[in-house]
Structures are given as C-alpha cells and as structure tokens.
N, C-alpha and C positions, 0 to 999 in steps of 0.2 A: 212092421216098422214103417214111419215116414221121417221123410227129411221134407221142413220144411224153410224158408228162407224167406224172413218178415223182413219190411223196408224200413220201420220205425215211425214216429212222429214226424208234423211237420216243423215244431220247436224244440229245439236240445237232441236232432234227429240221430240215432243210432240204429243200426240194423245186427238182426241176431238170426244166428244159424241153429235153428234145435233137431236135433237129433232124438227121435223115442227111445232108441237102443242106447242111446247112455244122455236120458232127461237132464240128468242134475251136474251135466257140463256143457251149456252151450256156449258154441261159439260168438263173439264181440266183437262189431269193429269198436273205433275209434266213436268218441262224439262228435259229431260234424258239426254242431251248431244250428241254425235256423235257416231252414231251405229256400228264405228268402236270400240268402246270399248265392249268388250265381256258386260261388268257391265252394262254400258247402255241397253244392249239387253234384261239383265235379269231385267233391271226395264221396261224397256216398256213393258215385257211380263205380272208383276206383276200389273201396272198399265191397261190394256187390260182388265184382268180377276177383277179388283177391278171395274174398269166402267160397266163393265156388269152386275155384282151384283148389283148393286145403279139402274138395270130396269129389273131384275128378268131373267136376260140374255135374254130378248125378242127385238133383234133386227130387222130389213127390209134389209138391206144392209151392205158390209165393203167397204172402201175407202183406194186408197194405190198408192204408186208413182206407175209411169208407168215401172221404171228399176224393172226386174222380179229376178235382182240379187242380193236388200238390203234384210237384215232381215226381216224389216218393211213387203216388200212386201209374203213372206213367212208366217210368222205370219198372216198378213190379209189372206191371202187364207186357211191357215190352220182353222181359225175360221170360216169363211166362209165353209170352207166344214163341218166341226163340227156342225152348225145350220142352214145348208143346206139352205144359200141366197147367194143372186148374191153381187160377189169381184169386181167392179169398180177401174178400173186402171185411173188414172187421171196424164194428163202431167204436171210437175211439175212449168213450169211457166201459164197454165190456172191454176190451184191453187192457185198463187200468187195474180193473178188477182181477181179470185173470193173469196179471204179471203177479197179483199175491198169492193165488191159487196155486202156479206153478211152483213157486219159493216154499211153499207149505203141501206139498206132494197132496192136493186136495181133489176129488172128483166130483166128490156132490153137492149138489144145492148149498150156496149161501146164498145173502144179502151182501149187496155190498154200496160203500157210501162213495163216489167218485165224483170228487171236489173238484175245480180247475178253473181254467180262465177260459176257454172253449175246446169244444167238439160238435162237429156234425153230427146230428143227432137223425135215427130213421124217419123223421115227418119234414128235415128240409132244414130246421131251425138250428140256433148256436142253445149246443147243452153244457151243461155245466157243473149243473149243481143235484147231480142225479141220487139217486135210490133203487139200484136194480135187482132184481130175483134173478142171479148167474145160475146157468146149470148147464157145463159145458159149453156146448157150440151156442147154445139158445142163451135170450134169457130176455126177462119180460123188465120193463120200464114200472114200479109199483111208487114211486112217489119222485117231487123234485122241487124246488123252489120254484116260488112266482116269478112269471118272467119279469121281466126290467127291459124299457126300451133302450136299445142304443143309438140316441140321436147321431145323426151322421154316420154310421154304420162303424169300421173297426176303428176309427178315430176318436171314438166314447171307451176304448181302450187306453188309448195314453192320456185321455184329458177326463178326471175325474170329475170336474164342476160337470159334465155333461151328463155322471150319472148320478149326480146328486140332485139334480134337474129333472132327471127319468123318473126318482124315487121319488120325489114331490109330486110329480103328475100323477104317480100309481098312487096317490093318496090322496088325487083330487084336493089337491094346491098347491094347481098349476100358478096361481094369481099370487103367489109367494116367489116365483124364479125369480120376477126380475128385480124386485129389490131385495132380494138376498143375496143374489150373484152377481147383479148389477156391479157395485164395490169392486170387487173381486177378477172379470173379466169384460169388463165395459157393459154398458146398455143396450146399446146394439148386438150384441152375441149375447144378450140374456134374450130380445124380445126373439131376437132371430129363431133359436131353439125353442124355444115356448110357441112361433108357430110351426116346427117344425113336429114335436109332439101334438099338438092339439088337432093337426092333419094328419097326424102318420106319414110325415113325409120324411124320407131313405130312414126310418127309426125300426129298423127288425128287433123282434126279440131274444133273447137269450135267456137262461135259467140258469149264466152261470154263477156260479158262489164268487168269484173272483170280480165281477162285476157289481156284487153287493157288496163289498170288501171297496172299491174304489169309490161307491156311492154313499157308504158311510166315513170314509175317510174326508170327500168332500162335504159331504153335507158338517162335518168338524170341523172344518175349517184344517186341516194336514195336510191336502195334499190338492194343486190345482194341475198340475200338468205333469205329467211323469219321464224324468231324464229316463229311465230305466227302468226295466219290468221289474212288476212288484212295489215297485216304490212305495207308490197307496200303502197295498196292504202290509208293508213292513213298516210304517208310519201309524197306522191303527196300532199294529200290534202292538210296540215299541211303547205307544201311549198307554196302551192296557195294561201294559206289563208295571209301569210306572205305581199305576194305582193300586194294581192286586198284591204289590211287594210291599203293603204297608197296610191294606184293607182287606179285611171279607166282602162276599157277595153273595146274597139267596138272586134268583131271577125272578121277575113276576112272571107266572103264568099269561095274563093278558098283556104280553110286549109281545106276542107270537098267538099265532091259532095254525091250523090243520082245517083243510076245505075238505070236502066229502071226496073228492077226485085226488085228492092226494094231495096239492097243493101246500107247501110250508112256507106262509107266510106273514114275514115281518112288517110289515107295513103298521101296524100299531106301535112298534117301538121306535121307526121314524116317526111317526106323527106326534108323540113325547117328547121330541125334541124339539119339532116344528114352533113349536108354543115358549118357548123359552129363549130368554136373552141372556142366561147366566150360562147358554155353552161357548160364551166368549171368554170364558173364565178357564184357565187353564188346569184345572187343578177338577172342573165340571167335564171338559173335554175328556180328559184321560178317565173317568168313569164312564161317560158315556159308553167309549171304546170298551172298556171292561164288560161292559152290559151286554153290547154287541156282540163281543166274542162268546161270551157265555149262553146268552139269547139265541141265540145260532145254534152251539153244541145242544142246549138243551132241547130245544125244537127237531132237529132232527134224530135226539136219541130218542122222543118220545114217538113220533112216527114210526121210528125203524122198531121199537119195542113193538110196536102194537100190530106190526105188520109179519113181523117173527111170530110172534103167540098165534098169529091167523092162519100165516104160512106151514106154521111145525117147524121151523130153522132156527138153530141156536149160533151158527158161525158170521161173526159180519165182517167182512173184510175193507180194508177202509187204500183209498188209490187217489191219484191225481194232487198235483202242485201243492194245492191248498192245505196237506199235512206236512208240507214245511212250518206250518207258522203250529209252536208248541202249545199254546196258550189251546189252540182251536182242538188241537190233536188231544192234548191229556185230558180238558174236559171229556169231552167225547168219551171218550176210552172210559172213564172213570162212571160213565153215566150208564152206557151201555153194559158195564160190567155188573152195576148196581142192578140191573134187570137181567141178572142172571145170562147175558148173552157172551159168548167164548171171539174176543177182537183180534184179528188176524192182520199184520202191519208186514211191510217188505220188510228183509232181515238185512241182505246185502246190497238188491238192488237202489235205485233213488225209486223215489213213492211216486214221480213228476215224469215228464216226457222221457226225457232219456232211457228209463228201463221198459216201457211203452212194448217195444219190440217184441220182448218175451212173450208178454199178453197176447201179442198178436199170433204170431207160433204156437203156441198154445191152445188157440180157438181154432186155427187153422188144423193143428194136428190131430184134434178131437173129432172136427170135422171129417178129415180122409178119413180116419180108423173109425170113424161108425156107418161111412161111407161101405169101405170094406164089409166090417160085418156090423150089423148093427148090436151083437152082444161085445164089438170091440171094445179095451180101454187102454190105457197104459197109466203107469206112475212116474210120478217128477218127485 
C-alpha cells in the first residue's frame, strides 16, 4: 500500500490524495486557480492540511511539479520534511500522461501525445508539445515539436504578434517582421524584437504546441494581444471551424516534415503563407486555420505511427490543454486510429492542469511500490 499526496499544477492548481488500497477513489480538493495568485496559494495550503486530516496525517509520499520555483513545489517539500517522506518531483507532461493511465487502470508501456501551453521540461527548457514513451515511473522523450522562440520570455504568451515574429525568424524571414507587423503594433516594437531574435536576446525556447497555436493565430491576423488564456487558440479554432462546416480538406504532405531527431516541424506550412496577400481575405484566413489544425494532427499522427510500429506499442494516450480545442482532438484520434493504434482520452478528469494532480500520484505511487519490491504493482 502507498498513500501518496500530489500538490497539482501551477495553472488551474488542484491537489489529490491517492490511495493504492482503493485506486479508483481519490481524494479532491477544490480548484484553486493559478498559484500566481497569492489567495490561491493560501487555499492549497488550507486544502493540503484538510486532505491530511481525512487519513490521520499518515502519509508514504508527496508529488509535486518538477519547476523547484512554484509554491506548489515548496509546499510539497515542506510537508514532506515535516512527516519525514520522500518529495517526488514529476515532469509535468509525464503527469499529463499518467492522469490518463490512471482513469484506464493501465500499467504498461504507451506513447503518449502531451499538448499544452508549458512545462519544465528535464534539459531546463519550456515543453509543450511532447511525444513520450511512458512506462510507469520512467519514461523517455521520443519526439516533440520544433522549438519557437519566445521573444521577451513569458510575455510572448499573451502577445501573439511576438510569436508570429518567432515563427518568421524560424523560417529565415526575419526581414518580413517589420513590415508585416509594423501596421499592427507600431515600428518600433517590430524592429525592437527583430533585434531581439536575431541576438538571442531574453528569447528562450519552448516546443510548446500552445505557442504555435498563438503564432499562427498571429501570423492570421486573429489575434494580437490576448485578454485571457487561450484567446489565440480559441480564435484559430473558431476560424477553422467556420471553414470545415461548409468545406473538405486533404493536407499536403509538404506543409510538415519529421527531422531525423524527431523533430515535427511546420515551418513549411508557415512559409505558404508568408508569400501571400490573399490571407487578408477572410474567407483565406479561416482556411488557412483549417490547414493548420489539420497539419498539426496529421504530423503528429504520422511521427507517433512510426514510432509505435518501432516501439511494439499499440496504446497512445493523448493529455494536456491543447485537447480542449475539438477540431485538434478528433482529427487526431481519427488518424491515429486509421494506423491501427488503440487512443486513450481522460473519461471524467479535465485533459488540462486541473486533473494534473492524479498523474502526479500516480508516478509517485509506481515509484514507492517498485521502490518496495521491484516485482511491485497495483491497479487503478
């Protein structure tokens, strides 16, 4: 038996209490929200200390994102030295993964597709847009989207022209920012980032899928600054959707390639646009978006086929934000199924941060019970 007691996400943060001796009822708090709000911090803390009372504070383990600089993570190690068990750090898209694992009482080896807006990824960098071989506590990085810079760092999050600025440079036309954005958000903030990129200055990279979703909503002209999360990619979709309710669509194979390293990279279906003045046409816009979403699913059902048939794995389990948006999810699904592979989706949980938690509990619990004996397992 483990009890172990995950901190959640640092967006849409919930925390969850799993139990091996009865898997398939863990304990909930509340959603707290985004642990940038001080208030949030003081209900996770309040919700922590109310979970632990409900098992007499007798925990095995804490679970907690792998960035050592949220709350969340803080908090878990502080409880953790308080009732002197082992703090399990969990990467935040294998959590993704293993929150569907746990929902599908699953042990063995999948693939799994864990979409999002960010995660600290094991090399340092913001992930996102992963591809991983899960197997239990392990599991190996087998593919992931090209990264994308984020000029200005988490601020090319709410302002989409920055990543539509990044995805021009990753196509080598950089000498297109400033008179295509110029318009848009003055000249000065176009040449500003253009040396910002062309230096690597505060421009880190990410691979997440959520950051290509903003940088093709920009480069559409949909969306320049974002009130609220998601905005972008709920403005792409919303356009996609306009188009496929009235049109078909084949994908060209060349809007996408696959680099020897794994690499799933769009940059060719940017650069298709790059050359055109008719995506000021509204009616060109909402197909482009159409292309995009499809261009994406299809790209990564082809990777993920090819890397199942290599692996011997038939299960892929699909996690994180990004299968909110339906357009992205059914393709998917539909493509992956066409290559004979068995798609494993949350049932009850959310697919996004909030159900996070589980996954985390879950790596965590795999971990003590092989810790124990190494022929341990249990079922969820």
């Amino acid at each position: 038996m483990a009890r172990i007691l995950a901190f959640g996400a640092f967006l849409k943060n919930a925390a969850c209490l799993l139990d091996t001796d009865t898997p398939d009822a863990p304990r909930w708090s509340s959603v707290h929200g985004d642990l940038s709000d001080p208030a949030s911090c003081v209900a996770l803390s309040a919700s922590i200390q109310a979970l632990l009372g409900e098992v007499g504070h007798r925990i095995d383990a804490v679970a907690h994102d792998l960035h050592p600089d949220f709350f969340s993570t803080h908090l878990a190690l502080q409880v953790a030295q308080e009732h002197r068990v082992e703090a399990v750090a969990v990467q935040h898209h294998h959590a993704h993964i293993a929150a569907v694992l746990a929902e599908h009482c699953l042990a063995h080896p999948v693939l799994g597709l864990a979409l999002d807006g960010v995660g600290l990824g094991t090399d340092g960098l913001a992930w996102g847009g992963e591809v991983l071989l899960v197997d239990g506590e392990h599991f190996e990085r087998v593919g992931h989207l090209l990264p994308l810079a984020l000029p200005g760092g988490d601020v090319a999050a709410r302002e989409p022209w920055r990543m539509a600025a990044a995805a021009m440079h990753a196509c080598n036309k950089t000498d297109q920012i400033v008179p295509r954005l110029s318009p848009v958000v003055g000249e000065q903030a176009a040449r500003t980032l253009t040396t910002m990129l062309q230096r690597s200055l505060n421009c880190p990279a990410s691979t997440a899928a959520g950051r290509w979703f903003d940088a093709a909503a920009g480069l559409l002209g949909l969306s320049v600054r974002q009130e609220v999360e998601a905005q972008a990619a709920i403005a792409l979709e919303q356009a996609a959707k306009r188009w496929l309710q009235s049109n078909t669509m084949e994908t060209r194979p060349d809007d996408w390639c696959i680099t020897e390293d794994g690499q799933i990279d769009l940059r060719p279906l940017v650069v298709s646009w790059l050359g055109k003045d008719q995506l000021n046409e509204p009616s060109k816009v909402d197909e482009a978006a159409a292309r995009f979403h499809l261009s994406l699913a299809d790209a990564l059902a082809n990777h993920t086929a090819s890397v199942a048939k290599t692996r011997g794995v038939r299960d892929v389990a699909l996690g994180g934000g990004c299968f909110f948006n339906r357009i992205l999810t059914q393709r998917l699904v539909s493509q992956l199924e066409r290559e004979g592979l068995n798609v494993l989706q949350t049932k009850h949980l959310s697919c996004g941060d909030a159900g996070l938690a589980l996954g985390q509990a879950w790596v965590a619990a795999r971990a003590a019970l092989t810790a124990c004996s190494p022929m341990a397992t249990f079922t969820l």
